[in-house]
C-alpha positions as CSV (number, residue, x, y, z in Angstrom):
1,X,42.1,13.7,-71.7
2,X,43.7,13.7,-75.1
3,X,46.0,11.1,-73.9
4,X,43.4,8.7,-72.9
5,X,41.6,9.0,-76.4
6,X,44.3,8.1,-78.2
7,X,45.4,5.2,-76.2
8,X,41.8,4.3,-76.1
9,X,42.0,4.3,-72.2
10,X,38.5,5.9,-72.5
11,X,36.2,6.9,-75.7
12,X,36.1,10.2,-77.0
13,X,32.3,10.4,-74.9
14,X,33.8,8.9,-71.9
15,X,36.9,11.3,-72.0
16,X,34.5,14.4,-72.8
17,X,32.4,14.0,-69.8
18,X,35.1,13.1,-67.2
19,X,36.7,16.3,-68.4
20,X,33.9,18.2,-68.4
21,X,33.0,17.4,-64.7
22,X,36.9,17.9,-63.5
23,X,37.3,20.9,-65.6
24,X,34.1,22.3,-64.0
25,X,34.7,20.9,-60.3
26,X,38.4,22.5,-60.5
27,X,36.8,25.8,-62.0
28,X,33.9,26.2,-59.4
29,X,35.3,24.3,-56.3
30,X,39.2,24.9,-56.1
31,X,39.2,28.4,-58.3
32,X,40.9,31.4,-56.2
33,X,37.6,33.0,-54.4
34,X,39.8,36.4,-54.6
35,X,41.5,36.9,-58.1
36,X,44.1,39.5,-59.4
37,X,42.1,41.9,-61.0
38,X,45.4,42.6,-63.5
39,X,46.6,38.8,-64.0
40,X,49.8,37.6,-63.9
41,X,51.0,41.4,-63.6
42,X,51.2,42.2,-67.2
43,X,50.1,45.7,-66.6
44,X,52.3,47.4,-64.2
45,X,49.5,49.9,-62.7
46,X,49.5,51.9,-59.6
47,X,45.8,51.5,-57.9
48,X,46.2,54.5,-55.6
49,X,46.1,57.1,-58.0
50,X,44.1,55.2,-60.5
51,X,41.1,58.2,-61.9
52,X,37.8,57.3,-62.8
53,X,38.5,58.1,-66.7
54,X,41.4,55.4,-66.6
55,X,39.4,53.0,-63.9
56,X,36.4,53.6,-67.2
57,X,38.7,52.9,-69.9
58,X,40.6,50.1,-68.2
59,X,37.2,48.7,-67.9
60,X,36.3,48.6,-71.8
61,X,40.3,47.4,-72.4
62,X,39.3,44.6,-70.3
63,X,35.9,43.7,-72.1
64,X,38.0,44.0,-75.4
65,X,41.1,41.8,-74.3
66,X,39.1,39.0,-73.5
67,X,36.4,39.0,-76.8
68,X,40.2,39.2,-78.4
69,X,41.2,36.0,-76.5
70,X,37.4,34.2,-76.8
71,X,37.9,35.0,-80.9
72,X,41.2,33.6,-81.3
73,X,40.4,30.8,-78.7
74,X,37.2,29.7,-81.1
75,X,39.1,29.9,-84.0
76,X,41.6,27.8,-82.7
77,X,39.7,24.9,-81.3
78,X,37.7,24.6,-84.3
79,X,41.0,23.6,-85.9
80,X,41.8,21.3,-83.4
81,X,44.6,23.4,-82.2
82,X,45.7,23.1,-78.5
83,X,46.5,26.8,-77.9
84,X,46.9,28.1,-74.3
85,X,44.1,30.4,-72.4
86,X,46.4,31.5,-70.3
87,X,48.5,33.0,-72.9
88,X,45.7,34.4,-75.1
89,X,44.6,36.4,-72.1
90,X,48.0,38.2,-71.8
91,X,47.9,39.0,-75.7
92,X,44.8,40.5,-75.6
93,X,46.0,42.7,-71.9
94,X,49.0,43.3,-73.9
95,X,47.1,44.9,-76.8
96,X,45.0,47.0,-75.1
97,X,47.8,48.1,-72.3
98,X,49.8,49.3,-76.1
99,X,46.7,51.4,-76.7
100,X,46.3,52.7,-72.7
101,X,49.9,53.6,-72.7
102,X,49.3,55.8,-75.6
103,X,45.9,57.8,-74.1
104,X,47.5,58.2,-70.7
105,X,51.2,58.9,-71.6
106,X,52.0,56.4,-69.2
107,X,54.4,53.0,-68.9
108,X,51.9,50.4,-68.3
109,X,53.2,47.4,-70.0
110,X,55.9,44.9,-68.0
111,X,58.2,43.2,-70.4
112,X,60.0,41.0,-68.0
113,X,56.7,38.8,-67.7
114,X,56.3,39.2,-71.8
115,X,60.0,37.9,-71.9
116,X,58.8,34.7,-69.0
117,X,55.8,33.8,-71.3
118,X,57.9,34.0,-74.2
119,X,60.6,31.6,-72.8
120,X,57.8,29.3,-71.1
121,X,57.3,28.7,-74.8
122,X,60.2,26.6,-75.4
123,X,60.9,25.6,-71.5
124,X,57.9,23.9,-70.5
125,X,57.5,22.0,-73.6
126,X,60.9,20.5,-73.7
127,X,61.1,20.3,-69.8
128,X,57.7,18.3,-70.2
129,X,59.3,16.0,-73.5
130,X,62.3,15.0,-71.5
131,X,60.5,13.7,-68.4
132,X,58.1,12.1,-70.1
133,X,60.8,10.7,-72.7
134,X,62.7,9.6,-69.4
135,X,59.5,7.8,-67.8
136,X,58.7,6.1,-70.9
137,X,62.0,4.5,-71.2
138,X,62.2,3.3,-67.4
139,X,58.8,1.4,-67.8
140,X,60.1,0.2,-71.2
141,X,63.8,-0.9,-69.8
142,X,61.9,-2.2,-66.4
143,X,59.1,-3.6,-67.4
144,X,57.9,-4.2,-71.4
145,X,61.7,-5.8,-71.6
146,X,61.3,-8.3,-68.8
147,X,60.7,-11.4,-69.7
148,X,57.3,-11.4,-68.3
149,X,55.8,-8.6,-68.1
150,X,52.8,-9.4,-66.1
151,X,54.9,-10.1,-63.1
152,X,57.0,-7.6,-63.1
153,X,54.3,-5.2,-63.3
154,X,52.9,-6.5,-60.2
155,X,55.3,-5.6,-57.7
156,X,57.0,-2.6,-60.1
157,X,53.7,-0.7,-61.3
158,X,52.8,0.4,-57.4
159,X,56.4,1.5,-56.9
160,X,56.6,3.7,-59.7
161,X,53.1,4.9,-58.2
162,X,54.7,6.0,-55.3
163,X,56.6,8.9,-57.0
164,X,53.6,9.3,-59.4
165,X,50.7,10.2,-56.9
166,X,53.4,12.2,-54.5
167,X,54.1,14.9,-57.5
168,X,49.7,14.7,-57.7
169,X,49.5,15.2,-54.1
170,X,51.7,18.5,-54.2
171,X,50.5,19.8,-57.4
172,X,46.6,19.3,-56.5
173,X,47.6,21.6,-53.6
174,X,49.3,24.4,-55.2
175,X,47.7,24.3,-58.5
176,X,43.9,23.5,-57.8
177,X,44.0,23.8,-54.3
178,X,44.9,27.6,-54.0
179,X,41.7,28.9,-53.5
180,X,40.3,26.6,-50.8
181,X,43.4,27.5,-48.7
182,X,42.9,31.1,-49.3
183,X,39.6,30.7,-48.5
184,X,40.5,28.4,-45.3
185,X,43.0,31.0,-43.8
186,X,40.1,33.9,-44.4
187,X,37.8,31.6,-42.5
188,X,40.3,30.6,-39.7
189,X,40.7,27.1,-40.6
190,X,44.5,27.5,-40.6
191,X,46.9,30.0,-39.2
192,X,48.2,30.9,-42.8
193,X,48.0,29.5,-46.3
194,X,51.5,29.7,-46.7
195,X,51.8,26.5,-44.1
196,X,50.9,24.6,-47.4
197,X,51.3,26.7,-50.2
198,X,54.8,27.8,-51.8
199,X,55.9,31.8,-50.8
200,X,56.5,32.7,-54.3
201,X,56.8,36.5,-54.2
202,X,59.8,35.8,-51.2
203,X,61.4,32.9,-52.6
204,X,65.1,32.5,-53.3
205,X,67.6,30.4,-54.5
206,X,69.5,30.1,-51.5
207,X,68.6,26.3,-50.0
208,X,69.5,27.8,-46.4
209,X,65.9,30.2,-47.2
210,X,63.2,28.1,-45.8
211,X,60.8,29.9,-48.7
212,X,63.4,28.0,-51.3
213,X,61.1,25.0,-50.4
214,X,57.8,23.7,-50.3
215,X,55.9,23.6,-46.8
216,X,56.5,20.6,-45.0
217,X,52.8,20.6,-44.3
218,X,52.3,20.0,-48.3
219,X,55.0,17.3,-48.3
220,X,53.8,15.0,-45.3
221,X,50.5,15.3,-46.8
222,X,51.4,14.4,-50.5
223,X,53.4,11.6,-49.2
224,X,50.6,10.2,-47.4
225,X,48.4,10.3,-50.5
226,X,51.4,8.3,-52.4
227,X,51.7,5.3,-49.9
228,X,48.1,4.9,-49.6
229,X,47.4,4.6,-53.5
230,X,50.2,2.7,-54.1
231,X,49.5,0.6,-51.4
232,X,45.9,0.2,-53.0
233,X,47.3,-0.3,-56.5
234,X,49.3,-3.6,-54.9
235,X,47.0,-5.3,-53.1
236,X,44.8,-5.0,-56.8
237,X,47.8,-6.3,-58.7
238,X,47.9,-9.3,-56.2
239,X,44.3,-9.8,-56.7
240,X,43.5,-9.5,-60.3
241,X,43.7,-12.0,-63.0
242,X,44.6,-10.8,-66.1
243,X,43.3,-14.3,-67.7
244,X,44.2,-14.5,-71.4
245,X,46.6,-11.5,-71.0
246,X,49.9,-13.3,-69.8
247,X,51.7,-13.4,-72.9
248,X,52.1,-9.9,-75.0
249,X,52.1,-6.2,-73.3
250,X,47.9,-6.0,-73.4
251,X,48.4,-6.8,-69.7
252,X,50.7,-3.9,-68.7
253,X,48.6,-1.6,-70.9
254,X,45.3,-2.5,-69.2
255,X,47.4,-1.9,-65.7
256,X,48.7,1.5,-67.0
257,X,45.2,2.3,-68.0
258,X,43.7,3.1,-64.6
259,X,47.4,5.4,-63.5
260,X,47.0,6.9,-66.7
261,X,43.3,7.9,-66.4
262,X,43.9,9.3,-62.4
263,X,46.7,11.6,-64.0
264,X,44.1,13.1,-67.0
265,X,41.3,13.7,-64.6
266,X,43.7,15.6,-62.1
267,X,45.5,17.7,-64.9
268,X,41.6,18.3,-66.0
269,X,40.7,19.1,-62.5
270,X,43.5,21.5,-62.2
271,X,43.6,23.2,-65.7
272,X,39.6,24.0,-64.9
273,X,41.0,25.5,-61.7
274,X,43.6,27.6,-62.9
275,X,42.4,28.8,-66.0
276,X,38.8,29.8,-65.0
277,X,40.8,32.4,-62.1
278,X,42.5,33.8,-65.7
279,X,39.6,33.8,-67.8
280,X,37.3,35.9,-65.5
281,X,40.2,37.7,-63.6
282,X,40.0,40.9,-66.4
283,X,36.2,39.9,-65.9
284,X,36.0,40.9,-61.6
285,X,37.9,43.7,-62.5
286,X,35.0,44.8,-64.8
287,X,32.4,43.8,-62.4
288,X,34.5,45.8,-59.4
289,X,34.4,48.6,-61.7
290,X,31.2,48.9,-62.2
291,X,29.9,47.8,-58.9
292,X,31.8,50.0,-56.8
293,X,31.6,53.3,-59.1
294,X,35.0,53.5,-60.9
295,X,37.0,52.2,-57.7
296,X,39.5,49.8,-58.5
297,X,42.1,47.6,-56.6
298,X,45.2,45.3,-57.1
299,X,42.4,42.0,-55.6
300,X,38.9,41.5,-56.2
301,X,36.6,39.3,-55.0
302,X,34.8,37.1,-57.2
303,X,31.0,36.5,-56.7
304,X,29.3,33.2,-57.0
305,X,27.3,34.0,-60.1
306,X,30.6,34.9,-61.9
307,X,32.5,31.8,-60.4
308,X,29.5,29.8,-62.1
309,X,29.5,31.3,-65.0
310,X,33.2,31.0,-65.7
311,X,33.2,27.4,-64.6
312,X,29.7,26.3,-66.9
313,X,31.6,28.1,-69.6
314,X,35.1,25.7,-69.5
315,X,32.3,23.0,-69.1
316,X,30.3,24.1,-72.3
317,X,33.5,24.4,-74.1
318,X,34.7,20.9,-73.2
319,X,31.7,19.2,-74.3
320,X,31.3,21.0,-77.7
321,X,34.6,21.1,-79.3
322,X,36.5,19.7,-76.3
323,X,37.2,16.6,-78.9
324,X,38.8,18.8,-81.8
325,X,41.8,19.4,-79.3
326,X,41.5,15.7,-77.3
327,X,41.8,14.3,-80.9
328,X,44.9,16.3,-82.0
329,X,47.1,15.5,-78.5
330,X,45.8,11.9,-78.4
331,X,46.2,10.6,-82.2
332,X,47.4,13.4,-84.6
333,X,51.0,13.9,-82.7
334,X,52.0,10.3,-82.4
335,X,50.8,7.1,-81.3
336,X,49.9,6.8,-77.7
337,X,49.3,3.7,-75.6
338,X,48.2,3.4,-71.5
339,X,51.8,3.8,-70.8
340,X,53.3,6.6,-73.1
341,X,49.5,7.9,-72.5
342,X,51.3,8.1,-68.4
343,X,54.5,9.1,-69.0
344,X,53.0,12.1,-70.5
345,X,50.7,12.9,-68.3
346,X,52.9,12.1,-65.5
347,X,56.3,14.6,-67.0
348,X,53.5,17.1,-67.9
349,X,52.2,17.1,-64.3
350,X,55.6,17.2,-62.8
351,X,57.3,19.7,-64.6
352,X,54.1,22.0,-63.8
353,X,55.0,21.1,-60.2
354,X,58.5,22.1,-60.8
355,X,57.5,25.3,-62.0
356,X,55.5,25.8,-59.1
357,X,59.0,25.9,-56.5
358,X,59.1,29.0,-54.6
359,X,62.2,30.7,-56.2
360,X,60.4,30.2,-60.1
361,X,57.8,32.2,-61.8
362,X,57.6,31.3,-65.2
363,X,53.9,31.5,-65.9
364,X,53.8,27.8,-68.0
365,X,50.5,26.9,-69.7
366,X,49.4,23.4,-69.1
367,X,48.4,22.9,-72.8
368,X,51.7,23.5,-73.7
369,X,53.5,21.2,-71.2
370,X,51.3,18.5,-72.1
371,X,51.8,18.8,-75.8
372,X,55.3,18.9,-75.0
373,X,55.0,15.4,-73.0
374,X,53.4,13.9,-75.8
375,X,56.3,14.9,-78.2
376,X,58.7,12.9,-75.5
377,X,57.1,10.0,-75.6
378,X,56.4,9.5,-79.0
379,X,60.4,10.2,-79.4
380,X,61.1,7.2,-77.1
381,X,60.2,5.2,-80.6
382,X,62.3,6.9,-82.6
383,X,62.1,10.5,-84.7
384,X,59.3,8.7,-87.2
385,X,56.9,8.1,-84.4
386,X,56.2,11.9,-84.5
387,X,54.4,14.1,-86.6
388,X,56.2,17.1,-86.8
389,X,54.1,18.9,-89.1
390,X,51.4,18.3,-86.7
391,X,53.4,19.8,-84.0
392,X,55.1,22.4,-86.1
393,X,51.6,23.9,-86.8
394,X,50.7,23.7,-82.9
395,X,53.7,25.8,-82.0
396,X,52.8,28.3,-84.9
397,X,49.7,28.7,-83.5
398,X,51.7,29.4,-80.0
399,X,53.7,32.1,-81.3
400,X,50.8,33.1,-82.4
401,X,48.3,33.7,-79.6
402,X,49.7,36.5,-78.2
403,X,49.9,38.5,-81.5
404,X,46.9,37.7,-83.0
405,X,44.7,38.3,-79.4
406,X,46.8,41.2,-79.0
407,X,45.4,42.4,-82.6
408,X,42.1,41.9,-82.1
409,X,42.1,43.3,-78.5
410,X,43.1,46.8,-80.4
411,X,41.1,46.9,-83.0
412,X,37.6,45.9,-80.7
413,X,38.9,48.8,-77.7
414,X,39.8,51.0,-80.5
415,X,36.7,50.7,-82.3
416,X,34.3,50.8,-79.1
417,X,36.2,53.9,-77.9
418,X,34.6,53.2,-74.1
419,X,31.1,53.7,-75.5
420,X,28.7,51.1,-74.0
421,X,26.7,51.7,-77.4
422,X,29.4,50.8,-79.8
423,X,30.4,48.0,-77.5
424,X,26.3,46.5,-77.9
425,X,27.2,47.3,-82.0
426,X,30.8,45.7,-81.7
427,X,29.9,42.1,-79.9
428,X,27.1,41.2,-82.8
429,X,30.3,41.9,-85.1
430,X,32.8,40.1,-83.3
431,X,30.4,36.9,-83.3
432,X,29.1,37.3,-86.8
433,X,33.2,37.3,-88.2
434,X,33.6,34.3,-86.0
435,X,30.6,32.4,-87.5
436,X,31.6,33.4,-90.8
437,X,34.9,31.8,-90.8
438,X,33.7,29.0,-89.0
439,X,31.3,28.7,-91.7
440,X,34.1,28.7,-94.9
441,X,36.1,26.2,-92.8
442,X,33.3,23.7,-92.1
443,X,34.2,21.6,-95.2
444,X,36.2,17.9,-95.1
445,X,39.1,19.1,-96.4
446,X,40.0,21.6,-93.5
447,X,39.5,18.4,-90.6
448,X,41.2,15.5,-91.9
449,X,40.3,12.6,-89.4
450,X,36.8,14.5,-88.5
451,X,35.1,11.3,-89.8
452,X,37.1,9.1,-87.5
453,X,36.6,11.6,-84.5
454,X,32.9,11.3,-85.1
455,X,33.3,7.9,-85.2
456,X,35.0,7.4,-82.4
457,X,31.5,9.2,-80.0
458,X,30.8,5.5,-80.3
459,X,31.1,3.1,-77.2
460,X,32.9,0.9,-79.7
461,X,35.5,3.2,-80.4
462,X,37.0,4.2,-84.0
463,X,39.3,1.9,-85.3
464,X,43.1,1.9,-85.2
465,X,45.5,1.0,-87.6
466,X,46.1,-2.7,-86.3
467,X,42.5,-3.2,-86.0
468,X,41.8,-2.6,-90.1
469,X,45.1,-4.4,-90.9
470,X,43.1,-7.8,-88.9
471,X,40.1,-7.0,-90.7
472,X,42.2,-7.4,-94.0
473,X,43.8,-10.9,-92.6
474,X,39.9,-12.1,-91.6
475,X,39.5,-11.4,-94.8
476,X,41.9,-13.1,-96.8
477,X,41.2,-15.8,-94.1
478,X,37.9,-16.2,-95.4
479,X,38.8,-16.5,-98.5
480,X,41.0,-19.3,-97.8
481,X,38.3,-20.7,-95.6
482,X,35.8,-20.8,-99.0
483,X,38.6,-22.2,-100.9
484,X,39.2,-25.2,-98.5
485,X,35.5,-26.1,-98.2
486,X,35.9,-26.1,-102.5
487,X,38.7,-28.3,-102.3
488,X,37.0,-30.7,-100.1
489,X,34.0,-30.8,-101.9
490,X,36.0,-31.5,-105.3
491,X,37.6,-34.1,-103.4
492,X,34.4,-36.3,-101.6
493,X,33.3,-36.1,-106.1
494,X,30.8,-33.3,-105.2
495,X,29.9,-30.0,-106.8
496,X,32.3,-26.9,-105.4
497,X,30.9,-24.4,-107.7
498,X,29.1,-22.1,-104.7
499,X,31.9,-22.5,-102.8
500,X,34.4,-20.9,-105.7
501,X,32.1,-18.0,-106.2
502,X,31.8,-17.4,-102.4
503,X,35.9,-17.6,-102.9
504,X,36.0,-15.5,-105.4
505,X,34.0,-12.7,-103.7
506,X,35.9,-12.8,-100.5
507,X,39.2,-12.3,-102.2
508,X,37.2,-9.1,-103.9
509,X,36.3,-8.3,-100.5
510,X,39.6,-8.2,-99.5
511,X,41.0,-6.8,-102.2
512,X,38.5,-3.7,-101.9
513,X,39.9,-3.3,-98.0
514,X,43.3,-3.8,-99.2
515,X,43.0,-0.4,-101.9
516,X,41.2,1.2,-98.7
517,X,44.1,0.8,-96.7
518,X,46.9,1.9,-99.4
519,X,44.9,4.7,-100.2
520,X,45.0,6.1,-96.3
521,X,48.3,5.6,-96.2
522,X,49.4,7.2,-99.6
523,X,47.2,10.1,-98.6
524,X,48.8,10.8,-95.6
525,X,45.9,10.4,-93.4
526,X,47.8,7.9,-91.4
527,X,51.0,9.9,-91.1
528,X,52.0,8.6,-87.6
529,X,51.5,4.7,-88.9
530,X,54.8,3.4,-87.6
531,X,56.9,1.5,-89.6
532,X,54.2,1.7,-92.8
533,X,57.0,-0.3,-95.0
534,X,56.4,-3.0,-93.0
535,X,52.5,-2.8,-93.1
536,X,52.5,-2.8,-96.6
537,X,55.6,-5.7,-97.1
538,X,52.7,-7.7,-95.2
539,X,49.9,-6.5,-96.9
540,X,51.1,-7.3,-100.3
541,X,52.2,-11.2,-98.6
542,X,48.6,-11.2,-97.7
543,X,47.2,-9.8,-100.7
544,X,49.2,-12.9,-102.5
545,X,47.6,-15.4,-100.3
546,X,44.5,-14.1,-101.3
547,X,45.3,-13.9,-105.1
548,X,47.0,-17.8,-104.4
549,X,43.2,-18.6,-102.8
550,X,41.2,-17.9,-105.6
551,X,43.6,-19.0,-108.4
552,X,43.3,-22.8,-106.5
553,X,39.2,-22.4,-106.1
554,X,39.1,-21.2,-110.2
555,X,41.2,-24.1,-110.6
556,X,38.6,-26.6,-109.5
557,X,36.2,-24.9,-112.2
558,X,38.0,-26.9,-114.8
559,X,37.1,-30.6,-115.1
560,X,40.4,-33.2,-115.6
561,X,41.1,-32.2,-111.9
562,X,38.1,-33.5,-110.5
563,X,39.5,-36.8,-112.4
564,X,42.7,-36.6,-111.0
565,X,43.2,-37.9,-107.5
566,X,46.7,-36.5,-107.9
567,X,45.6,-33.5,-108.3
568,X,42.8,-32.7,-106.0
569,X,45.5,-34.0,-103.5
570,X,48.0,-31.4,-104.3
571,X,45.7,-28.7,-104.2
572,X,43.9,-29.6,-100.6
573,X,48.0,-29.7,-99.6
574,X,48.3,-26.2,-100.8
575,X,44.9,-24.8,-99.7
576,X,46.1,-26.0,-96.4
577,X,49.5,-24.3,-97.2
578,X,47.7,-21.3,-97.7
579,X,45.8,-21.4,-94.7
580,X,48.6,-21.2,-92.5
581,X,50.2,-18.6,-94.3
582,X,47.3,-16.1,-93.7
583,X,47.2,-17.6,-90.1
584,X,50.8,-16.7,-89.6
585,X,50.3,-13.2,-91.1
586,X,47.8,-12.1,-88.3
587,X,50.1,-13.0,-85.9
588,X,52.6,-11.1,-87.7
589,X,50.5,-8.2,-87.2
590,X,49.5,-9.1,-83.8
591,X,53.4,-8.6,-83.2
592,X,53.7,-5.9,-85.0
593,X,50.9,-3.9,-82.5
594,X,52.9,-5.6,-79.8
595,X,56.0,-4.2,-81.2
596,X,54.3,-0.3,-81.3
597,X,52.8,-0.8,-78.1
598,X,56.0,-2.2,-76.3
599,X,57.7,0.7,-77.6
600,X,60.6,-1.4,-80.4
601,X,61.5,-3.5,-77.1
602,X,64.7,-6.1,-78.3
603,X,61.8,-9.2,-77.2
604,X,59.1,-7.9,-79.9
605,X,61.8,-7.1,-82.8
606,X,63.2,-11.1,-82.4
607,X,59.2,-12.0,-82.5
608,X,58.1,-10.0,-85.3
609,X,61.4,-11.1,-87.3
610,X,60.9,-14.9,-86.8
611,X,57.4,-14.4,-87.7
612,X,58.5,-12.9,-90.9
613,X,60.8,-15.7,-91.5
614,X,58.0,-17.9,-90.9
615,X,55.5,-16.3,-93.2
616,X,58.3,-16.1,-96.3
617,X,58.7,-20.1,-95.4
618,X,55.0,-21.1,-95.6
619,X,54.2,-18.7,-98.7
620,X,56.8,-20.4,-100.5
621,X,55.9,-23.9,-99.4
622,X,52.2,-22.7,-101.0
């Protein structure tokens, strides 16, 4: 839901509550109902000679690998830092399998998925940047490029739905769909989950191997769903008027907006889904454990209580500091709009599908992938349009979940030494170090943009860049505004003088918004403001109009011009000069946020340049 913060698709409230109830649906409804009780097979163990002392201490390695993962997890959010569940879960299995393989004199630990997760690190993300970098550029090349938009959108915008909804269709089944078809072949529904789910563990590269491919069950059915929205999309393009939108990209972005908002809530739906079956998979083992008296097995089944709790957890974590990590993919990486807000959800959604095929089995996290996306598209406007120290400290904090859950996963199993009395003395611990840090972090300086995040909770929504650069121009413009009225007045032989005051304090109006806006800037809290030289060329144009505003107003103060028809002529020609100056440099930045959201198409570079031209001609004509 990141996405559709920062392209203002949805507010941060609006965002938070969809993904709370997809996360949560995905979690409770479409969650595996039998779970691996070792996930992902990072421990390598054999289940028919497993004792009771290694069933016991497997159990307290559990309890200790995911306290590990929950610790680094909190720690990481309140940073804003989109780190993977997934991955912190194998860190913490990792860490604790290190000390089991030491106790039992046993090889417990399987590096070959270690080396997958690894690799997944640098695969899925750049798999994910290059198909959403490639999506981008089609709608850019096929649509933002034409020379109206708006119709081209109409007939092109369901096409590209047909591929977009199809790669939905398959993924919603294999993703967040794999436990309802488990659960439908236990109940008889269907012959065998396999007729719409991929064979993974007998898959091959060989294209002659009918388990190289998906189920043509999953594919009729996904291709079904495709036609049908993109038939529905149509006949809505047909139908709607986009009224004052015709000219500009607004149009296309409000079009985008829905597509873009349907591919949030389904990665939502199936993140909940996927990682609530790794979350509490350690968790059934625990509860098998000690339900059954030490027994333990490769499955487990998973009881509702436990289903809930794992699902009103993701939920509860969502709507608390859910917006720290939304706020980092949707503003802090670069600047997204409705249709680089799709593109990345759209190449984060297919390359999870594509690592999904049969004959693959990398483990990728979703939160990287998406990340990843966001990277692509923000690279479709050039190397600037990314923040990679923003990025470079989200894959730090990649490389280092498994480490640092891995750490902590020893140290808690280590100290509770399979004693449920140091484990009650070990929990209070664990939660009183993470309050503690959270605590010496809480101040501004740790949370940059916390104010605008805050802000943004708000049904107007925080405001962007473009939006503070028009409040400048209305600005200025009413300062011009004051100084007409003074000119007119000196003109008709009346008295101006509240009208020059009421100039002078706009332009100190302005001027104050003006010092707001170069201070942002020159701090860096607006790192991903694209092409800032350009922002401030205007702004200092606009701050001279200003400046040019209350020089003519103060002028009128002084009393041979009120004698001099001559005069009071020239300076209601220049007011008026003036006027359309500042008038010209809101459409300047009007183009300007056309030009960002268009992507630098060839159409919005010739605008914003003759506007340029334009506002040089007038200032100097003033």
């Amino acid at each position: 839901m990141g996405t559709s913060v920062g392209s203002r698709a949805l507010t941060l409230r609006q965002a938070v509550i969809i993904a709370a109830i997809f996360e949560f649906a995905g979690a409770f409804f479409a969650g595996d109902a039998v779970t691996d009780t070792v996930r992902k097979g990072i421990l390598s163990v054999d289940f028919e000679t497993v004792t009771d002392d290694f069933a016991n201490d497997l159990m307290y390695a559990f309890i200790a690998a995911m306290m590990a993962a929950a610790v680094w997890l909190t720690i990481a959010t309140r940073f804003g830092l989109p780190v993977s569940t997934t991955h912190s879960i194998i860190g913490g299995i990792v860490g604790v399998g290190l000390v089991l393989e030491v106790q039992h004199d046993t090889s417990l630990i399987d590096w070959e998925v270690i080396r997958k997760v690894v690799m997944s690190w640098v695969a899925s993300p750049l798999m994910g940047g290059l198909l959403a970098f490639f999506t981008f550029f089609i709608i850019k090349e096929a649509i933002l490029e034409a020379k109206d938009p708006i119709a081209r959108s109409r007939w092109l915008a369901p096409v590209l739905a047909i591929p977009t909804f199809f790669v939905l269709g398959l993924a919603l089944q294999f993703k967040a769909l794999k436990g309802f078809f488990g659960k439908a072949e236990s109940e008889g529904w269907i012959t065998s989950k396999y007729d719409w789910l991929p064979v993974k563990e007998n898959g091959s590269w060989n294209p002659m191997d009918p388990n190289a491919w998906f189920p043509i069950n999953s594919l009729i059915l996904a291709g079904m769903i495709s036609v049908i929205a993109a038939g529905m999309l149509g006949y809505v393009l047909r139908n709607y008027d986009f009224k004052g939108e015709k000219d500009g990209f607004h149009g296309v972005e409000k079009i985008f907006v829905w597509l873009q908002v349907i591919t949030a809530a389904y990665v939502a739906f199936a993140h909940g889904a996927n990682d609530r079956s790794n979350a509490i998979g350690p968790m059934a083992a625990v509860y098998q454990i000690l339900s059954s008296g030490g027994e333990l097995t490769a499955k487990a089944d998973v009881p509702t209580w436990l289903v809930l709790l794992g699902s009103v957890g993701i939920a509860i974590g969502v709507m608390t500091w859910g917006w720290r990590v939304m706020d980092t993919i949707g503003k802090k990486i670069t600047d997204i709009t409705p249709t680089r807000g799709f593109a990345a959800e759209f190449g984060a959604a297919t390359t999870i599908l594509i690592f999904s095929m049969p004959f693959l089995a990398v483990p990728v996290s979703t939160t990287h992938t998406l990340v990843g996306a966001v990277v692509g598209v923000g690279l479709a406007g050039g190397a600037k349009a990314v923040d990679f120290r923003v990025f470079g400290k989200i894959f730090a904090s990649w490389v280092a979940s498994l480490p640092a859950a891995g750490f902590g996963s020893i140290v808690i199993f280590v100290a509770v030494a399979s004693d449920p009395i140091k484990l009650l003395v070990v929990i209070p611990i664990a939660l009183a170090g993470v309050g503690y840090v959270i605590w010496k972090t809480s101040g501004d300086e740790i949370y940059v943009e916390e104010a605008l995040a805050e802000a943004s909770v708000k049904e107007t929504g925080a405001p962007t860049y473009f939006e503070l650069f028009h409040t400048h121009a209305e600005a200025v413009n009413k300062t011009v505004g004051h100084m007409l009225t003074a000119v007119n007045a000196a003109a008709d032989g009346k008295n101006p003088g509240k009208e020059i005051e009421a100039t002078v304090e706009a332009e100190l109006h302005a001027d104050n918004i003006k010092n707001d806006l170069r201070k942002a800037i020159g701090s860096g809290q607006w790192s991903l403001l694209l092409r800032s030289e350009d922002f401030m060329e205007m702004l200092s144009k606009q701050d001279r109009i200003a400046d040019y505003a209350q020089n003519v107003a103060e002028q009128l103060s002084f009393r041979p011009l009120y004698d001099n028809a001559e005069a009071r002529a020239a300076l209601k020609d220049m007011g008026e000069s003036v006027a359309k100056t500042a008038s010209l440099y809101e459409e300047s930045v009007t183009a300007l946020r056309d030009l960002t959201l268009s992507g630098y198409t060839r159409a919005g570079r010739e605008r914003l340049g003759d506007l340029i031209d334009r506002v040089n001609l007038a200032e100097h004509e003033a």
